[in-house]
C-alpha positions as CSV (number, residue, x, y, z in Angstrom):
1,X,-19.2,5.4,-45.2
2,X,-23.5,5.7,-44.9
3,X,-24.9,8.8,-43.9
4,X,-25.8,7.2,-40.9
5,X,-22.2,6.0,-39.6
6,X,-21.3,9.1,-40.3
7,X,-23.8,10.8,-37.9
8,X,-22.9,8.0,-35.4
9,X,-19.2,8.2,-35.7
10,X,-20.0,12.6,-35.0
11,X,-22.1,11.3,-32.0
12,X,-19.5,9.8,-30.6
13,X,-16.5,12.6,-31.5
14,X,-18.7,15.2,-30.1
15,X,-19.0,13.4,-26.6
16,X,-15.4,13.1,-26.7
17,X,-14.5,16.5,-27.4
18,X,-17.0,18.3,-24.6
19,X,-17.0,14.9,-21.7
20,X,-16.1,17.6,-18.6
21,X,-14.6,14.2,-16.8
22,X,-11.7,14.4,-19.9
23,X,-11.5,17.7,-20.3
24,X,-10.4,17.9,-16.3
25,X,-7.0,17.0,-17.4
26,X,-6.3,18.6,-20.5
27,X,-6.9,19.7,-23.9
28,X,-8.7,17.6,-26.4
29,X,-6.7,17.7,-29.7
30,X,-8.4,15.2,-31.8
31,X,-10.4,12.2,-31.8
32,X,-10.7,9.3,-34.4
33,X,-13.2,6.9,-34.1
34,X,-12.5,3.1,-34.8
35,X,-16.1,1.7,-35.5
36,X,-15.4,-2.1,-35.9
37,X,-13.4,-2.0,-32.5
38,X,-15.7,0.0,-30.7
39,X,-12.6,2.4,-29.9
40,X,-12.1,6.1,-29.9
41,X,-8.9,7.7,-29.8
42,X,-8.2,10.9,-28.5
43,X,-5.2,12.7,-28.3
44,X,-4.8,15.2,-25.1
45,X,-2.5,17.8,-24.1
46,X,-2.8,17.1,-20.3
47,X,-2.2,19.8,-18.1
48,X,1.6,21.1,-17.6
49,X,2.7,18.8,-20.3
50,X,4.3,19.8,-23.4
51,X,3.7,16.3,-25.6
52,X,-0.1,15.4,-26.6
53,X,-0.6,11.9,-25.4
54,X,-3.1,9.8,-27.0
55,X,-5.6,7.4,-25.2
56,X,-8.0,4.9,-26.5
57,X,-11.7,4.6,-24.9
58,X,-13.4,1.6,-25.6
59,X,-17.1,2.1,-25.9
60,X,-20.6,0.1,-26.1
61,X,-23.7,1.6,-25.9
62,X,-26.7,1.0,-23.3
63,X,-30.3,1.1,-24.0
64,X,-31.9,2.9,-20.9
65,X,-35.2,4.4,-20.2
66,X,-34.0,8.0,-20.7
67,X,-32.6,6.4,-24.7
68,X,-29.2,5.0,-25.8
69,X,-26.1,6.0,-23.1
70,X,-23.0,6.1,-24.7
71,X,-20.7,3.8,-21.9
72,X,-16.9,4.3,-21.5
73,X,-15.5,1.0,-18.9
74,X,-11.9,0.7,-20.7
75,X,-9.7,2.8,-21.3
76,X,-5.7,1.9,-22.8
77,X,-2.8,4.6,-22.9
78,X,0.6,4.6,-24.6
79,X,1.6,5.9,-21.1
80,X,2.1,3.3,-18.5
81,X,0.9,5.2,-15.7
82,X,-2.3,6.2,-17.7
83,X,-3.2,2.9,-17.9
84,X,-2.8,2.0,-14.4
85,X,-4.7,4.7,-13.4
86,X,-7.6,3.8,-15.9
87,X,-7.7,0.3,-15.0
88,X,-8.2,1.3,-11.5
89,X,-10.4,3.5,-12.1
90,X,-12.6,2.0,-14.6
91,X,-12.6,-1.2,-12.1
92,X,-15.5,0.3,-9.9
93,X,-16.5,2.9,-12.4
94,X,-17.7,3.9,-16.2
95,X,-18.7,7.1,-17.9
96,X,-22.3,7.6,-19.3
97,X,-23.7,9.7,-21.5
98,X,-26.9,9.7,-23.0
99,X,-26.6,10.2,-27.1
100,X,-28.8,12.1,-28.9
101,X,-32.4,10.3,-29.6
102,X,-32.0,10.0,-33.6
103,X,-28.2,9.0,-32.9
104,X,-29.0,6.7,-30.5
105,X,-31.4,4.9,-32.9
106,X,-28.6,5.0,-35.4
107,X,-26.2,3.6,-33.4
108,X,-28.6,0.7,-32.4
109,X,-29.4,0.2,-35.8
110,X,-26.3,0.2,-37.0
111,X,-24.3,-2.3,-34.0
């Protein structure tokens, strides 16, 4: 892996790990970063539960004025009610988060 997937692949863990809309419900435990299906999992320990479950984000990224957002519209769940909640969610509604500018110029250069 380049230096500069590396940095990207970071990028993306980082806004993972501190996003205050996932870390509403629970504990971030990990996050591995699938960069040929645009995919980030993260596993969770979700408030009052014992068992991490493990999500999978499905991300693109957005050139803007402010830079390169980060964008979250899908998100898939081992859990079924997970996903029913994320696909109704997601249906009117993404995240966005604006990458830092030399990471935002990787990840451009490098998708």
């Amino acid at each position: 892996m380049s230096f500069l997937s590396n940095a990207r692949d970071k990028a993306i863990q980082i806004f993972f790990q501190r996003n205050e809309f996932i870390r509403k419900f629970g504990e971030i435990q990990g996050v591995d970063i699938d960069t040929l299906e645009n995919c980030a999992s993260v596993t969770i320990l979700l408030h009052g539960e014992y068992i991490p479950t493990t999500f999978c984000a499905h991300y693109c990224f957005e050139d803007t004025d402010e830079g390169t957002l980060i964008v979250i519209n899908k998100v898939d769940s081992e859990r079924e009610m997970i996903n029913a909640i994320a696909a109704w969610w997601f249906r009117d509604h993404s995240i966005k988060k604006a990458l830092p500018k030399g990471t935002g110029l990787f990840a451009k250069i490098l998708f």
